[in-house]
N, C-alpha and C positions, 0 to 999 in steps of 0.2 A: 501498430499503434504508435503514435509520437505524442509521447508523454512529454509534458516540461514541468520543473520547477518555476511558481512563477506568483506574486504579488497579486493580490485582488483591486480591483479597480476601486475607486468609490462607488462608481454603481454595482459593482458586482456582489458590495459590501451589502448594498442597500438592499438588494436580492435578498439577500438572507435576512434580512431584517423582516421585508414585506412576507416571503414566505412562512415563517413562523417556525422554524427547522430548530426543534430542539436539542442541544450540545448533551449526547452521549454522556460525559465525561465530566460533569457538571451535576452536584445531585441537589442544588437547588430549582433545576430546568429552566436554564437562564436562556436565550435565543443562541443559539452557534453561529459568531460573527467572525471566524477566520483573516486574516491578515496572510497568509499563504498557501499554497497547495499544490497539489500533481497534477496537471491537468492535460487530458487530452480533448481539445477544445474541438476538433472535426469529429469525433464520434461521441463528445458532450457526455466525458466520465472526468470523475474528478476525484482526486486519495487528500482526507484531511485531518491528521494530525491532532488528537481530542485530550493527550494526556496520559496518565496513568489510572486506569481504575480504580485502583488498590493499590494504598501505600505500602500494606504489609504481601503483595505481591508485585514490586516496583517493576520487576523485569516484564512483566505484561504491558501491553501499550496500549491503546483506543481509539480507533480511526476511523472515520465513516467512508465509503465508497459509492459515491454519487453513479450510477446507470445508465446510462442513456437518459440522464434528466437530473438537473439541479433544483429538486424540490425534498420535500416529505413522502410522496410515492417513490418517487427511487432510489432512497436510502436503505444501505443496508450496515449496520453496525458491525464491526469488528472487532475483539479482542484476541493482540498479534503476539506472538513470543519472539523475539529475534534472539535466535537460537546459536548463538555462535560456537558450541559444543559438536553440531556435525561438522560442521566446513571450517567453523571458523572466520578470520580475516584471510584463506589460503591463496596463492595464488593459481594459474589457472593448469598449472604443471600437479601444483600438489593435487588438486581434485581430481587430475587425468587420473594420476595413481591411487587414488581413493578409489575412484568409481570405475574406474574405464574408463575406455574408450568410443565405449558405446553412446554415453549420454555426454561427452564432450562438446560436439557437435553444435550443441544446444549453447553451447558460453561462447561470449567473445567480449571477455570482461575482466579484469586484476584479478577482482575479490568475487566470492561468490560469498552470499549468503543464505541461510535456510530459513526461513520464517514461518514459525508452528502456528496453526492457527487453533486459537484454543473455543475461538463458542464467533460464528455468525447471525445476528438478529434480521431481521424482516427482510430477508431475503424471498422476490416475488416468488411464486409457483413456477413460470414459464420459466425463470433462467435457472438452468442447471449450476450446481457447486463445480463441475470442471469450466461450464464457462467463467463464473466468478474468479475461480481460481488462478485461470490464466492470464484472466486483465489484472487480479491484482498481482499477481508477479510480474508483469512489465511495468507499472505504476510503481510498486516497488523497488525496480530496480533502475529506475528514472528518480526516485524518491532520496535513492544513497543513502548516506546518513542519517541526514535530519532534515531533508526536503528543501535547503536557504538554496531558494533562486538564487543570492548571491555568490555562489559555490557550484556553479552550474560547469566550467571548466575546471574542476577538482582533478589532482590526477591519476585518483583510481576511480577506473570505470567499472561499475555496477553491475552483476548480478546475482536476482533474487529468483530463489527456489521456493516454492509456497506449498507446505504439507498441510492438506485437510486428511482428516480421518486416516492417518494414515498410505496415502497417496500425495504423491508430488509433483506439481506442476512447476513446467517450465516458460509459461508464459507462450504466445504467440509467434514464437524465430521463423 
């Protein structure tokens, strides 16, 4: 998958308008009018950035994960931990000796990071939570820090580790 950071168009804006896609993240449910995002535009998924849920839980994040469709049916809501208590910022020698060798294989990245997934909403029936899982660790790790297209040759490169339920996905490699 080839994810990018990348600007919304004006029409892309308007998309979201016409759609009626309500902002997670927002608890008047104002329309979700984004100005940036992850996008992998040839298999039409997209990571959008919605905020903190809870102030009094700040370290949690809010992000919608667009499906094979940029509308309201393929929305699925996410509340994310970025967990830097497993890995870390380490780089990619330190997690050899954390984890192995076994799961090394999987990184070709600075920084690795683990991101706990704490509750997924309307997630379809047909797609499994390992598929989920997997795009959003590649989305994530195309996402870096804080998603700015403008940062897009940063010079640590990315990757994310995404634990559901206690399982950990490495994305699509």
């Amino acid at each position: 998958m080839a994810f990018e950071n990348a600007y919304l168009t004006e029409e892309e804006k308007e998309m979201f308008v016409e759609a009626h896609i309500l902002d997670p993240g927002d608890w008047k449910s104002s329309i979700l009018i984004p100005h940036q995002w992850t996008i992998d535009r040839k298999n039409n998924i997209a990571l959008i950035y919605c905020g903190v849920p809870d102030r009094e839980e700040y370290w949690k994040k809010s992000f919608v994960l667009f499906y094979k469709g940029i509308d309201s049916r393929h929305m699925i809501e996410l509340i994310i931990e970025d967990s830097r208590t497993w890995f870390g910022n380490r780089t990619n020698d330190e997690v050899k000796k954390q984890i192995g060798k076994k799961l090394i294989s999987h990184f070709d990245a600075e920084v690795v990071r683990r991101y706990l997934v704490h509750k997924i909403y309307r997630i379809d029936k047909t797609t499994s939570i390992e598929t989920i899982a997997n795009v959003l660790a590649d989305a994530l790790s195309a996402y870096g820090v804080n998603g700015n297209p403008d940062h897009a040759h940063d010079a640590h490169a990315f990757k994310a580790i995404v634990e559901v339920n206690g399982e950990a996905y490495y994305g699509n490699v």
